[in-house]
C-alpha positions as CSV (number, residue, x, y, z in Angstrom):
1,X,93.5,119.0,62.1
2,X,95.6,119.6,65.5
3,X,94.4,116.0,66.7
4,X,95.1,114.3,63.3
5,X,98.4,115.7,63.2
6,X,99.1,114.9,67.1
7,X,98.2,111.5,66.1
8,X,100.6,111.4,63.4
9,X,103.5,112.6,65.2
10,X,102.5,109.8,67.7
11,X,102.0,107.1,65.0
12,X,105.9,108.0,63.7
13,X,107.3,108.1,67.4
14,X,106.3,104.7,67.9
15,X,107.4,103.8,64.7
16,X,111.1,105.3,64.9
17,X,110.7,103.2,68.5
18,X,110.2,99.7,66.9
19,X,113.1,100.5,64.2
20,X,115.4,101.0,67.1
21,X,114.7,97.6,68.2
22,X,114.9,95.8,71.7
23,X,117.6,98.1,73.3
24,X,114.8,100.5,73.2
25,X,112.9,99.1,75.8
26,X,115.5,99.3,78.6
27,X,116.0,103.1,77.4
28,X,112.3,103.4,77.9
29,X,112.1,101.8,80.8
30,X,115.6,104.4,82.1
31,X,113.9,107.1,81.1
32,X,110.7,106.8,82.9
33,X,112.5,105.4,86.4
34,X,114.7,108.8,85.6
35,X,111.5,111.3,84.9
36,X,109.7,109.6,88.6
37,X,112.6,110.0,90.8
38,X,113.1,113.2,89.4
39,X,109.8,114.7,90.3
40,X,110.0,112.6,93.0
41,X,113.0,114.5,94.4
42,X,111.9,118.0,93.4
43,X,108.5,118.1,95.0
44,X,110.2,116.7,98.3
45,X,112.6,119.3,98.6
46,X,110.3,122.0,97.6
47,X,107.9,120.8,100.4
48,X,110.4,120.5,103.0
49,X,111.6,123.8,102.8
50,X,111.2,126.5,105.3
51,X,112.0,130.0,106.0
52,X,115.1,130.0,108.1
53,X,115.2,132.7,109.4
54,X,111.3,133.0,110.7
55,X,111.6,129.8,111.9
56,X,114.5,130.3,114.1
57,X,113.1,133.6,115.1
58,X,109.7,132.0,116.2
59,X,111.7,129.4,118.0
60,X,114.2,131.9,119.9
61,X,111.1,134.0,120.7
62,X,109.8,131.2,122.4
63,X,112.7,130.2,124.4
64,X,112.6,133.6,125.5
65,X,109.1,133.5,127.1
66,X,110.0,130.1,128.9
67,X,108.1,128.2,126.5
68,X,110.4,125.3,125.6
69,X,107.3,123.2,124.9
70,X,106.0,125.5,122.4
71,X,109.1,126.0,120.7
72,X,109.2,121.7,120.6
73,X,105.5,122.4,118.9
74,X,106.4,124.5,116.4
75,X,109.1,122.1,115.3
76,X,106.8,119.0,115.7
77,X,104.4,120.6,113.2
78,X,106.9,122.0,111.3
79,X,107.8,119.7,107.9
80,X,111.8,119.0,106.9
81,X,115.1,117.6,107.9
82,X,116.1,121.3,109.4
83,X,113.0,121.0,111.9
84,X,114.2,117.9,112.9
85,X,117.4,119.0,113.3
86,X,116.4,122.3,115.6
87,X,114.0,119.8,117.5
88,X,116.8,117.7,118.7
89,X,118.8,120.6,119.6
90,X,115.9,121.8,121.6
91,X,115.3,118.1,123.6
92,X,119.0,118.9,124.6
93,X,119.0,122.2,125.4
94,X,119.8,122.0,129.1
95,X,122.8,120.1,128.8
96,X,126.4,121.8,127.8
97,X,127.2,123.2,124.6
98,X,129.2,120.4,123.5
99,X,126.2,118.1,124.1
100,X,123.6,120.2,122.5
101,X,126.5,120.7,119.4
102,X,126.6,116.8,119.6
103,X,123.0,116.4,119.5
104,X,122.5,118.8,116.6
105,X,125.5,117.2,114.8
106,X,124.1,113.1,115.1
107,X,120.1,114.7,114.0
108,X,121.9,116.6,111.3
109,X,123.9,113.3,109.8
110,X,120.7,111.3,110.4
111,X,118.5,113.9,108.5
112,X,121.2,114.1,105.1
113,X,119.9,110.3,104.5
114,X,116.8,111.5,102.9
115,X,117.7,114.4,101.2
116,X,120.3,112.7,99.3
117,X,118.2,109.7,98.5
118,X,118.0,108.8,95.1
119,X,119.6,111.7,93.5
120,X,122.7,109.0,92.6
121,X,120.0,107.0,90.6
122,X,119.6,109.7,88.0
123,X,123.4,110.2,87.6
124,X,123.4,106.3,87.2
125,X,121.0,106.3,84.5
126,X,122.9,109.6,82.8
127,X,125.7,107.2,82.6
128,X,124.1,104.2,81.6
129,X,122.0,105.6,78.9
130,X,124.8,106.3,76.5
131,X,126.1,102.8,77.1
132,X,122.9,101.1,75.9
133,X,122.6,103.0,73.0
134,X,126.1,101.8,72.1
135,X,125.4,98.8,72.4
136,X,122.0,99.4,70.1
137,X,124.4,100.9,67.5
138,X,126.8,97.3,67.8
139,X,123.8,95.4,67.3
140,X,122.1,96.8,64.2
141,X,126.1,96.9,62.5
142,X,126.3,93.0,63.7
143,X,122.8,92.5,61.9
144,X,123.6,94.4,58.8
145,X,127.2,93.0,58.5
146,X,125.4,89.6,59.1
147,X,122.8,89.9,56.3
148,X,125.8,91.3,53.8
149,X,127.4,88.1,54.4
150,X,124.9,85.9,53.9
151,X,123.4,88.0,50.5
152,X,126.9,89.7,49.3
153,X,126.0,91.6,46.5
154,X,122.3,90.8,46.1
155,X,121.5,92.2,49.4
156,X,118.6,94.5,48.9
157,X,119.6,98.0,50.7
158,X,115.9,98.1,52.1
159,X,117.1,95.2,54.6
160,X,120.1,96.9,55.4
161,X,118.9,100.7,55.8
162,X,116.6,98.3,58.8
163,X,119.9,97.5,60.6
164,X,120.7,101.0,60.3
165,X,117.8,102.8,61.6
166,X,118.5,100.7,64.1
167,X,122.3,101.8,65.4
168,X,121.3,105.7,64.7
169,X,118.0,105.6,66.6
170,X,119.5,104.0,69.5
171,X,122.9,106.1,69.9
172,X,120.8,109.1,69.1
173,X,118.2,107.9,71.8
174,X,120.8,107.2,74.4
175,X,123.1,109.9,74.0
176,X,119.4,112.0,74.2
177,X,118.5,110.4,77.8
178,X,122.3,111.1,78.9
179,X,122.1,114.6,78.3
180,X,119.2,115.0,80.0
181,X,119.7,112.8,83.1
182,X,122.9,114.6,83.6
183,X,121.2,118.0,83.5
184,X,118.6,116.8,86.1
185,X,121.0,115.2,88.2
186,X,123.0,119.0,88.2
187,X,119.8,120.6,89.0
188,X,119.4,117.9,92.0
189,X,122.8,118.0,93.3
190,X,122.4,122.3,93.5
191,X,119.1,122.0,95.2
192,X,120.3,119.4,97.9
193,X,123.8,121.2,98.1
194,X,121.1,124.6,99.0
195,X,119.2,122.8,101.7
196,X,122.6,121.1,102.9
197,X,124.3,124.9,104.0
198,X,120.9,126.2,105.5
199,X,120.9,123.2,108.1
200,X,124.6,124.3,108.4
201,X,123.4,128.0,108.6
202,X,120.6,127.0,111.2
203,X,122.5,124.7,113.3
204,X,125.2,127.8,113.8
205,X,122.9,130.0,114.8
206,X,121.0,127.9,116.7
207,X,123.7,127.3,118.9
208,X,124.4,131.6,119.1
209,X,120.7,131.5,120.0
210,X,121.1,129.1,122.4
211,X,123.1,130.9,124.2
212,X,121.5,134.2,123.9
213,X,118.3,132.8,125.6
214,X,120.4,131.3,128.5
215,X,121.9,134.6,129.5
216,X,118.4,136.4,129.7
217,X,115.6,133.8,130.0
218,X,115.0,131.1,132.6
219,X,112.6,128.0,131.8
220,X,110.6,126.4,134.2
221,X,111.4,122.6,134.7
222,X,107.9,121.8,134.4
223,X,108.1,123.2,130.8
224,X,111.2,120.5,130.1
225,X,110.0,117.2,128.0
226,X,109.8,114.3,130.1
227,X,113.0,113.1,128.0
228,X,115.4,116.4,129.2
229,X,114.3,116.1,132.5
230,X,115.2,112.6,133.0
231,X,118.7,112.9,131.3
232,X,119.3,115.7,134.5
233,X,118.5,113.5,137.2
């Protein structure tokens, strides 16, 4: 009984889809491009994600033994844009403040790239969908109000109810897609807004760190990447 009545509801779907005619397929085609960025999007910012605040503990603790080439490790192994970031600060972390703030600054900017990829595609399509459903709903009125003129009064209201399902199920379809699209792109824009302020966050304190470790530690210059130690002599 479940599967006969599963197959129904599938058998009407794709029924109300031909009755909404060819607009359908771009809506189709929007909504599925919309659902893979989507997931997409959310599984790469959930597996980029890292605890801040152990991180940058693990990485000042390291700095404090004189272990600049571990603390490089732990960011090498370390998934995300904010690693990256923290790694650059560390390659620069015998030049000035200024330098080391550049250096965090330029990794940060280059790092935004591909957290905000795609997320603009999904508002695109939120704005889009509505559009082609309005322009479904012109096209079934243009059909009916074509087959009115060429039958007048003996047009039979079966043909014209056609051009009808036709302009309802693609407004309805569109204005459906929009609603969601926006709602994802919201839900997007606050999860990439979160990961934006904690590479703010750890860049800051970073810096404070930084300067913590320089006060109290000293580091070999055999622990220095080959990089640092060149940019010294």
């Amino acid at each position: 009984m479940i599967v006969a009545s599963i197959d129904a509801i599938h058998i009407e779907l794709f029924d109300k889809f031909q009755q909404g005619g060819i607009i359908m397929w771009p809506i189709f085609l929007m909504s599925l491009a919309a659902l893979a960025i989507f997931v997409e999007r959310v599984l790469f910012l959930h597996r980029n994600q890292i605890r801040s605040r152990e991180f940058l503990s693990g990485i000042e603790n390291s700095l404090e033994k004189g272990r600049l080439i571990e603390a490089l490790t732990v960011c090498q192994e370390t998934p995300g844009p904010a690693a990256a970031m923290v790694k650059a600060g560390l390659m620069a972390f015998r030049k000035t403040d200024e330098e080391i703030r550049e250096s965090v600054r330029e990794a940060a900017i280059v790092e935004l790239g591909p957290i905000k990829r795609r997320v603009g595609a999904v508002s695109a399509i939120a704005q889009a969908a509505p559009i082609f459903g309005l322009l479904g709903t012109v096209i079934g009125l243009i059909d009916a109000f074509s087959q009115y003129e060429q039958q007048g009064v003996y047009l039979n209201a079966g043909f014209l109810s056609g051009s009808m399902w036709q302009a309802l199920i693609t407004t309805a379809t569109g204005l459906a897609l929009g609603a969601v699209c926006l709602l994802a792109h919201h839900f997007l824009v606050g999860r990439v807004r979160v990961a934006i302020h904690e590479m703010e966050w750890l860049g800051s304190e970073l810096l404070l760190a930084f300067a913590r470790v320089k006060s109290g530690a000293s580091i070999d210059q055999e622990e220095l990447p080959h990089e640092v130690v060149d940019s010294q002599s």
